[in-house]
N, C-alpha and C positions, 0 to 999 in steps of 0.2 A: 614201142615203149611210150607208155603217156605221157603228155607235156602238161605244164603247170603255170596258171597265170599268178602273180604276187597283185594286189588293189591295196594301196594305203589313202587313207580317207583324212585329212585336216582342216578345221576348220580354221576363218580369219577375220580378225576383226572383232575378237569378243569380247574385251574391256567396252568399246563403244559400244555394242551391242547390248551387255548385260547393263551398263550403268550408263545409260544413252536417258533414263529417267531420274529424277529427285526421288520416287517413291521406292521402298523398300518392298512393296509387295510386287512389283513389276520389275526391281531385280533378283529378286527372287524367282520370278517367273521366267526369267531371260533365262540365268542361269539352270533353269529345271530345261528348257527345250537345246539347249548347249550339249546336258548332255545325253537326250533323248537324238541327238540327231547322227549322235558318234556312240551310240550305243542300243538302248532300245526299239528304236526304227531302222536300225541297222540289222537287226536280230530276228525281227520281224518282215523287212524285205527278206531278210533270205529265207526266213519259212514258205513266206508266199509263193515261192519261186521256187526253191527244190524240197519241199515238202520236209517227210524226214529223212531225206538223205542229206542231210547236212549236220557239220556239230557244230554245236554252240555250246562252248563250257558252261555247265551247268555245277550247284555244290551237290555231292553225292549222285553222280553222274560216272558210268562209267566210259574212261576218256577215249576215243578215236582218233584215227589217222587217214588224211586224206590218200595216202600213197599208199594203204595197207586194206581199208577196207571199201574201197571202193563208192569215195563220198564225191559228190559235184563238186562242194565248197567245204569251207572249214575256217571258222572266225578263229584266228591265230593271238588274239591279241584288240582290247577295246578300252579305254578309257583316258583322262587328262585330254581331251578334247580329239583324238585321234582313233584309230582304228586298221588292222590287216587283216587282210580275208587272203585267203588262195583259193582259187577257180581250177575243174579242171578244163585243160581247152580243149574247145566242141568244135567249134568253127569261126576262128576270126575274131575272138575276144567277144562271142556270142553273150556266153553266160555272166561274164563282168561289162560289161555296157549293157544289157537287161537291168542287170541289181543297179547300175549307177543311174538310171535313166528315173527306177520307180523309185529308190531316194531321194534324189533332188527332186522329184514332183512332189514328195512328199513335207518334205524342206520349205519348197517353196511354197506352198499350200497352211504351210501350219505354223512355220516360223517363219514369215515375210522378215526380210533385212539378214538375216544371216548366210552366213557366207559359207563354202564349203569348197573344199579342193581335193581333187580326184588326180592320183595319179597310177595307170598299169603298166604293169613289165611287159617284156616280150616273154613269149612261149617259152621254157625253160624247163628244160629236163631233171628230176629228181635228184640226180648226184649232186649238179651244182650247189655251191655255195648261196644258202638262201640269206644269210647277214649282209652276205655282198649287196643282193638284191636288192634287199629292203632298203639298204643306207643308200642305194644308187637311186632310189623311188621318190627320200628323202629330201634328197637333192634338187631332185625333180619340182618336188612341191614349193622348194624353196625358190623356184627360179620363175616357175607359173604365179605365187604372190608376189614376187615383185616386178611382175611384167599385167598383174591383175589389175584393169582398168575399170574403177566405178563406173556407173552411169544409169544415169535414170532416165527413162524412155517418155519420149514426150509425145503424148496423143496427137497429134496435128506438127501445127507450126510455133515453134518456139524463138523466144525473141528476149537476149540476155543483154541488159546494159552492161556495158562497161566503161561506161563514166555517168554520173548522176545526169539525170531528163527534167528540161522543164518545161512546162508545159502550160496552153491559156486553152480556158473553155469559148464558145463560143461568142463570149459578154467580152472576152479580155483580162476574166481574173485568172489568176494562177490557181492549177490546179494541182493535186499529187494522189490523187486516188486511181486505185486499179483497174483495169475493166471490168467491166460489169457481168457478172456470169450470174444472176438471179434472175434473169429473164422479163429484167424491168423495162419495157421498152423507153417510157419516159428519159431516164440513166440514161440509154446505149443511146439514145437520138443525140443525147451530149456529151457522149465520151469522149477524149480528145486523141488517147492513143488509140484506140480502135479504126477512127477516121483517119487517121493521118497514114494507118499501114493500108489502109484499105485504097485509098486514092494512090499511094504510091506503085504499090504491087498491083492494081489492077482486080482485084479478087473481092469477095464477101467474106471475111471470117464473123466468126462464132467465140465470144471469150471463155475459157475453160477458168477453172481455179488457179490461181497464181500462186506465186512468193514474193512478196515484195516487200520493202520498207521504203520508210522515207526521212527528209531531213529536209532541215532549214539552210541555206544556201545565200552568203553575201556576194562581197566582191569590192575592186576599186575602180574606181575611173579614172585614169592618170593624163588622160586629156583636161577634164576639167577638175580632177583632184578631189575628186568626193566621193564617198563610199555609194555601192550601192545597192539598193533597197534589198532587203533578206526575205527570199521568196520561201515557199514548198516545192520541192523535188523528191522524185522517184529516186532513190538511193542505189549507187553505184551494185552490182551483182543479184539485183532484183531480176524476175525469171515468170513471163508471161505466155501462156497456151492459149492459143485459138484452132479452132476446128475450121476446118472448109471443107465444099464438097467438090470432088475433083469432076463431076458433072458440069458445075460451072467455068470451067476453064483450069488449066495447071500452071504451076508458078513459073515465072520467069527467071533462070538465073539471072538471067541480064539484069532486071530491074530488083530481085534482091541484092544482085552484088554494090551497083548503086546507090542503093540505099547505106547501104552498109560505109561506103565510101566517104556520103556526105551527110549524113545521119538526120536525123529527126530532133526536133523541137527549138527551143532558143536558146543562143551563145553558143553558137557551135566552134564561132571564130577561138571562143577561147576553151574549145575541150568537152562541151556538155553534147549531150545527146547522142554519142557513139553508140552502137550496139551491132549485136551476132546473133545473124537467124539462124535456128539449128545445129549450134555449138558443140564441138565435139563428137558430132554425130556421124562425120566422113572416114574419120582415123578412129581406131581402136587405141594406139600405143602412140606415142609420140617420144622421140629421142633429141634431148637437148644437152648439148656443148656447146662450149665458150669458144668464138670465135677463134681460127687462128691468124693473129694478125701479121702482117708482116711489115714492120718498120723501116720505114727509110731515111738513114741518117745523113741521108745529104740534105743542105740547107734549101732551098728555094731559091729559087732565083728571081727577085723582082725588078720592074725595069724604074732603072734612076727618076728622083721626080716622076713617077707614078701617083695613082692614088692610091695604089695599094703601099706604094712605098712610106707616101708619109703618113698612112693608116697605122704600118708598122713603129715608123718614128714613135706617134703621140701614144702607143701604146706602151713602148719599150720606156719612157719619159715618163709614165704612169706609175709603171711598176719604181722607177727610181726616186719617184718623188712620194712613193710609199716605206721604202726601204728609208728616207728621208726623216720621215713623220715618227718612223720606230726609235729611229736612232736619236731623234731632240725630243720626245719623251724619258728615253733612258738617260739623257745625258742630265735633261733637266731635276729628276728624281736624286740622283746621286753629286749632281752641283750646288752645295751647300754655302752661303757666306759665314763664315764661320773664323774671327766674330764679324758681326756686325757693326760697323761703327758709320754705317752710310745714314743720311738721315734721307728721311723721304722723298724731303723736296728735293736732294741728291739722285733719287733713285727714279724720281719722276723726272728729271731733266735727261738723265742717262736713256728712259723710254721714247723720250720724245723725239732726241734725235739719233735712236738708232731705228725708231719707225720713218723721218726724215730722211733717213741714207737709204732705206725700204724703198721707198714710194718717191722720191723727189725726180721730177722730168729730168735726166740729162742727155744735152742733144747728142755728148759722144757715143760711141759704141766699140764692143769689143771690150781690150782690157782697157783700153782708158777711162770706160764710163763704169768699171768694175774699180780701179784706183781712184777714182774719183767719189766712189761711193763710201769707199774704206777712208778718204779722206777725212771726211765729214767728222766718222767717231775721232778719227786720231787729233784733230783738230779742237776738236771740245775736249780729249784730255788733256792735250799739249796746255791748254791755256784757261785752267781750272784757277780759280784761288787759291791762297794758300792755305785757308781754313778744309776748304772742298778738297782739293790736293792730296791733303792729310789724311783724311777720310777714304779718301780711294785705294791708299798707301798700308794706312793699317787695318783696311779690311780683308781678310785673305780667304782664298778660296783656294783647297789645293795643298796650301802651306806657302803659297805663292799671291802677291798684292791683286787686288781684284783690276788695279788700272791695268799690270805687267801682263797679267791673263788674256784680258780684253783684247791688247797690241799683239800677242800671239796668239789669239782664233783669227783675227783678222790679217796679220802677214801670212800664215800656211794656216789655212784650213784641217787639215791633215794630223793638226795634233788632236782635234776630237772627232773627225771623221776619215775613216778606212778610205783611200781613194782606191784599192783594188777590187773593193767590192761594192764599187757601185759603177759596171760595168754592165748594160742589160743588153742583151739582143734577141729583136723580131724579124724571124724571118731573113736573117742577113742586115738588117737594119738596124741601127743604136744611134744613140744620145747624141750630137754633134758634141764634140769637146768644147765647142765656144760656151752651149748651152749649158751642160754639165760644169761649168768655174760660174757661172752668172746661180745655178743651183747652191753651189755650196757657200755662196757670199751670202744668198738671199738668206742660208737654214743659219748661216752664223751669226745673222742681224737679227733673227727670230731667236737663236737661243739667248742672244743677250736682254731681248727685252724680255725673255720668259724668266731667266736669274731674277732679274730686278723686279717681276713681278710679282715673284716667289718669294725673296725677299722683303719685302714691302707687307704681302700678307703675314712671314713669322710675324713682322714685328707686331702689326696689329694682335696677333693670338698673342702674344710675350705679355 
């Protein structure tokens, strides 16, 4: 009993392909060989190949059957970019690898860039179910396009940046031009990337046509804090061919890998000059996922008085004395004197010495030279006049006298700042508690002189 091959033909890629131009007459022309390559040349290999024993629906054509009248092939179905043939089978998917072999030559020959996907059944006996078949072909194709790797073949040796190149000619100036492939010999004597692979790798190349771009490149200098000078570079995913002859010697992995390692041109310390000889050209397919990591929630363990330990300290102290900075912005924003009845020179005395309590030497420590510090304000309001007195008394903030306010940020902290959440740890490592009470005195001496300064500017805007 004869067996039967199913060939369904798809083509990929053809929005890019047909509208890959601005001109309308060249998508037009894209789209005329789209569908010559799933349809008219498809009609035409299979003439060439089994003569007229094959159908091809034709109008006013009387119709045919591959299983009834003893035809090679039979175009099943052609258009909307695709196409089914059935084969009968000769020997070994003979006759469908012939027809696929002189399509794609033809494909490739006529429509440079288009894509085309071929996929055959196995041998299959006329009873079977052929919708099975063909949806199982479908599938097929679907799995060959996304496993379809581009790639464009490089005549020689190919050389892909992947981070911008800068480069100096022979004088010292910066350069950003490509090799030379006009056969100026003047140019190549001063090329700078041509020389620089050449002396690496040990070899003679030859520049072929590139692809390249370029761009203007600054930077900073944070040693001495000045910007610097904005040169020309070879722009990052630029892609250069040279020719060798392997008479002269063959490449070195070794000293491509090398290269590759430590890269070529200037600034490498900071990132430039990276590149890849021959990219993508080892692997067809490449499979990528996201690591899987696996966490360990136990802490570290550092050793006391280390440097890693008090690494950890002034970090963990970093982060709290930012959570800090948030919090006497929000407090300051929503801390209003309301009314005001302080006069300036009020307000500038109250600045004075709570930058005073701030900054003043005391030789105690611990919480005595914290009491001592809070001393200072309570002391200027304990012994205000009684014009000044007044003023303090009917200014409120809160609904509460701005003096009564002031004696409670400075006895507990804790009525304008969360003390459970300002708790940090590094590493096993946090705040010393002496540290964090010496924090929250210093942010309460700060938000007082920030009220008053606040203060101080409504009234100017009033």
């Amino acid at each position: 009993m004869s067996k039967y091959i199913a060939t369904v033909i798809d083509t990929t890629g053809i929005q890019p392909y047909i509208f890959g131009s601005n001109r309308l007459r060249e998508n037009i022309g894209a789209s005329y060989l789209v569908e010559q390559a799933t349809n008219g040349w498809v009609k035409c290999a299979l003439r060439q190949i089994f003569g007229e024993n094959v159908y091809i629906p034709e109008p006013e054509q009387e119709e045919k059957c591959i299983e009834h009248d003893n035809l090679d092939a039979e175009l099943v179905y052609t258009g909307g970019g695709n196409a089914v043939i059935l084969f009968k089978d000769r020997e070994d998917k003979e006759s469908a690898i012939k027809f696929t072999k002189r399509l794609s030559k033809r494909v490739l020959q006529e429509a440079p860039g288009l894509k085309i996907v071929v996929a055959h059944s196995e041998p299959f006996e006329w009873g079977n179910k052929l919708s099975g078949i063909i949806d199982s072909l479908m599938k097929e194709l679907e799995r060959k396009k996304r496993e379809y790797n581009p790639s464009v073949p490089l005549l020689g040796l190919g050389v892909t940046l992947l981070s911008d190149l800068i480069l100096r000619d022979k004088w010292g100036h910066y350069v950003a031009t490509p090799p030379n492939s006009t056969g100026d010999e003047i140019n190549q004597k001063v090329e700078s990337l041509t020389q620089i692979l050449e002396e690496l790798l040990d070899i003679k190349l030859e520049p072929q046509p590139s692809y390249t771009s370029s761009l203007i490149v600054g930077g900073f200098n944070r040693k001495w804090g000045l910007p610097l000078p904005q040169v020309p570079a070879l722009a990052a995913g630029s892609v250069f061919v040279f020719k060798y002859n392997k008479e002269d010697g063959e490449l070195d992995s070794e000293k491509i890998r090398l290269v590759e390692n430590q890269g070529i041109g200037e600034r490498r310390v900071d990132g430039f000059g990276r590149i890849a000889i021959n990219w993508l050209e080892e692997e067809a397919i490449f499979n990528a996922c996201l690591p899987k990591r696996e966490t360990n929630r136990e802490q570290p363990q550092l050793v006391p008085n280390s440097e890693d330990s008090q690494l950890a300290q002034k970090m963990a102290k970093r982060l709290l004395e930012q959570k800090l900075d948030r919090r006497l912005l929000e407090k300051v924003d929503n801390c209003k004197l309301r009314p005001n009845k302080l006069s300036n020179s009020q307000l500038s005395r109250l600045m004075i010495v709570a930058t005073q309590a701030l900054r003043q030497e005391i030789k105690k420590s611990g919480i005595e030279e914290l009491e001592e510090r809070k001393k200072i304000v309570i002391d200027f309001l304990k012994n205000l006049t009684k014009n000044a007195n007044s003023q303090f008394e009917d200014t409120k903030v809160y609904r509460k006298s701005f003096k009564g306010q002031i004696c409670d940020w400075l006895k507990d902290s804790s009525t304008w700042l969360d003390s459970d959440n300002l708790k940090f740890s590094i590493a096993g490592e946090s705040v010393p508690p002496d540290l964090v009470e010496k924090l929250k005195l210093e942010y309460t001496l700060r938000l007082i002189i920030a009220v008053a300064k606040q203060a101080t500017k409504d009234k100017q805007d009033e």
